[in-house]
C-alpha positions in Angstrom: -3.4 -80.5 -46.2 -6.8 -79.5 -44.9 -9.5 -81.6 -46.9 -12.4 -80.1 -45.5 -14.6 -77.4 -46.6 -16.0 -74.5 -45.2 -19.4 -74.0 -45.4 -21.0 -71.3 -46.8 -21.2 -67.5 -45.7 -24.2 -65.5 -45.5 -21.7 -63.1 -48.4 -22.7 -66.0 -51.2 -26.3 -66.4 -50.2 -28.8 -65.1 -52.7 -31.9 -65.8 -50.3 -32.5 -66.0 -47.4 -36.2 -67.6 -45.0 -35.2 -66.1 -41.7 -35.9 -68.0 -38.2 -39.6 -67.2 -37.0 -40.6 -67.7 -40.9 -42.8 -70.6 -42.3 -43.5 -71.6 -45.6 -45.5 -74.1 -47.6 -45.1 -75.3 -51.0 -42.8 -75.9 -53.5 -39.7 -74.2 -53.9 -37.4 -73.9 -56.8 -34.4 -71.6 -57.0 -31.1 -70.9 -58.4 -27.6 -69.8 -56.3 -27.3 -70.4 -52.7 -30.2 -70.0 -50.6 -30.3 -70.5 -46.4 -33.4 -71.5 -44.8 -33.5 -70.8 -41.1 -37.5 -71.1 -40.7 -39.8 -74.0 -41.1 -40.3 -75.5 -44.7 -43.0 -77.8 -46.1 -43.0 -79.1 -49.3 -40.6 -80.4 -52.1 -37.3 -78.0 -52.5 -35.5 -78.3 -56.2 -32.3 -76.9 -57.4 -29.0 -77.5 -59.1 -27.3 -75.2 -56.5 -26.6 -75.3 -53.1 -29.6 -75.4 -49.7 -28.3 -74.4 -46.6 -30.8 -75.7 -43.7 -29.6 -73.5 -40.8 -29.5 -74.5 -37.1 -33.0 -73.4 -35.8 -34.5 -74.4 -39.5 -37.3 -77.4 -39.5 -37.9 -79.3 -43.0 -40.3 -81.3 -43.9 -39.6 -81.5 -46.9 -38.2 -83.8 -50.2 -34.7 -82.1 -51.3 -33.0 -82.3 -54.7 -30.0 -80.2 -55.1 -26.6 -79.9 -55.9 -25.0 -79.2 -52.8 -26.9 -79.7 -49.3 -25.7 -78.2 -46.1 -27.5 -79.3 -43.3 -27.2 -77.5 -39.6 -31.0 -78.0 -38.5 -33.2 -80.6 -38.4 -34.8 -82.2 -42.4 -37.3 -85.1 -42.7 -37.7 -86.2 -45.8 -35.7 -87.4 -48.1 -32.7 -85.6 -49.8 -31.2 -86.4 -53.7 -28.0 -84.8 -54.0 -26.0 -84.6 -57.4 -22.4 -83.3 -56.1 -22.3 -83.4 -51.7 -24.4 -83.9 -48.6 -22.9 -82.2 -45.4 -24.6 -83.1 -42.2 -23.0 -81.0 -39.3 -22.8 -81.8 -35.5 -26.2 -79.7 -35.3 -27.7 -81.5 -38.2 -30.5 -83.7 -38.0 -31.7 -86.1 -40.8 -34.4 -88.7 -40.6 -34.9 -89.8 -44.0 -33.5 -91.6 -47.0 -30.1 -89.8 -48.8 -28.4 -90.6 -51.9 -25.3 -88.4 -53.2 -21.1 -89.6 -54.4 -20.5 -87.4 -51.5 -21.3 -88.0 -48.3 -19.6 -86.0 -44.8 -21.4 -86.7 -41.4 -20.0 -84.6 -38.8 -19.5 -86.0 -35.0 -22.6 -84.9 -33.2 -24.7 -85.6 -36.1 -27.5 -87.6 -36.9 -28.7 -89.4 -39.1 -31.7 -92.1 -39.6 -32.5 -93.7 -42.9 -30.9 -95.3 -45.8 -27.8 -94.4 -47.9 -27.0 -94.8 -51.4 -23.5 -93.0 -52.6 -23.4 -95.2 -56.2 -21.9 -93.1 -59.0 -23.9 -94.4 -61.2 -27.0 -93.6 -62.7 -30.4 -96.0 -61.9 -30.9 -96.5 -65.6 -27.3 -97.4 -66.3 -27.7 -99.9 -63.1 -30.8 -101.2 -64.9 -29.5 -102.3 -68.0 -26.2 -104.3 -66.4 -29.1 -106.0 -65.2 -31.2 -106.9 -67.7 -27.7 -107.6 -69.7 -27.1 -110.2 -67.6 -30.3 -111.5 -66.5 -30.1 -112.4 -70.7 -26.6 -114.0 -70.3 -28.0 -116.4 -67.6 -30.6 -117.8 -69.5 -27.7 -119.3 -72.5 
């Protein structure tokens, strides 16, 4: 049984920032969108970012799914998988329940793969915090 997944083809992308392409600010979008340019600023979506192999981000990420081929500083939220490929590059903090670094890969920063919530984690603390004082 094969566990892993194919990435994404260019048939389910729904945008596209082609190599040679820059763009600054924030970006918000729905679907699957590839960047293969340079990006700076903040990127948001429930969906899926593909950062293709010649793309450059500088850039904080929160997104469903995150594919990463190129090279992303900053630091990247993920709510369902974080893919970092053999030509991936990642220097910066992650934190997704999913987490597949590739041989070839790199990555520098911290990770956090907790299920939980940081509220949820807040109040086990406080609720014992409470307990230790009786």
């Amino acid at each position: 049984m094969n566990l892993r997944r194919k990435t994404k083809t260019t048939d389910q992308v729904a945008g596209f920032l082609d190599q040679g392409t820059s763009l600054t600010g924030e970006l918000e979008f729905t679907g699957t969108l590839r960047i293969d340019g340079n990006f700076h600023g903040s990127i948001s979506t429930n969906d899926c970012l593909i950062i293709g192999e010649h793309a450059t981000v500088h850039a904080d990420v929160k997104a469903g799914e995150v594919e990463v081929h190129g090279q992303v500083f900053g630091s990247i939220v993920c709510t369902q998988r974080l893919e970092i490929s053999p030509t991936g590059r990642v220097r910066g903090d992650v934190e997704t329940p999913v987490l597949v670094i590739e041989p070839g890969a790199t990555m520098d920063g911290k990770a956090r793969m907790a299920a939980e919530k940081p509220e949820e984690k807040q109040e086990v603390i406080e609720e014992s915090t409470d307990a230790e004082r009786f």
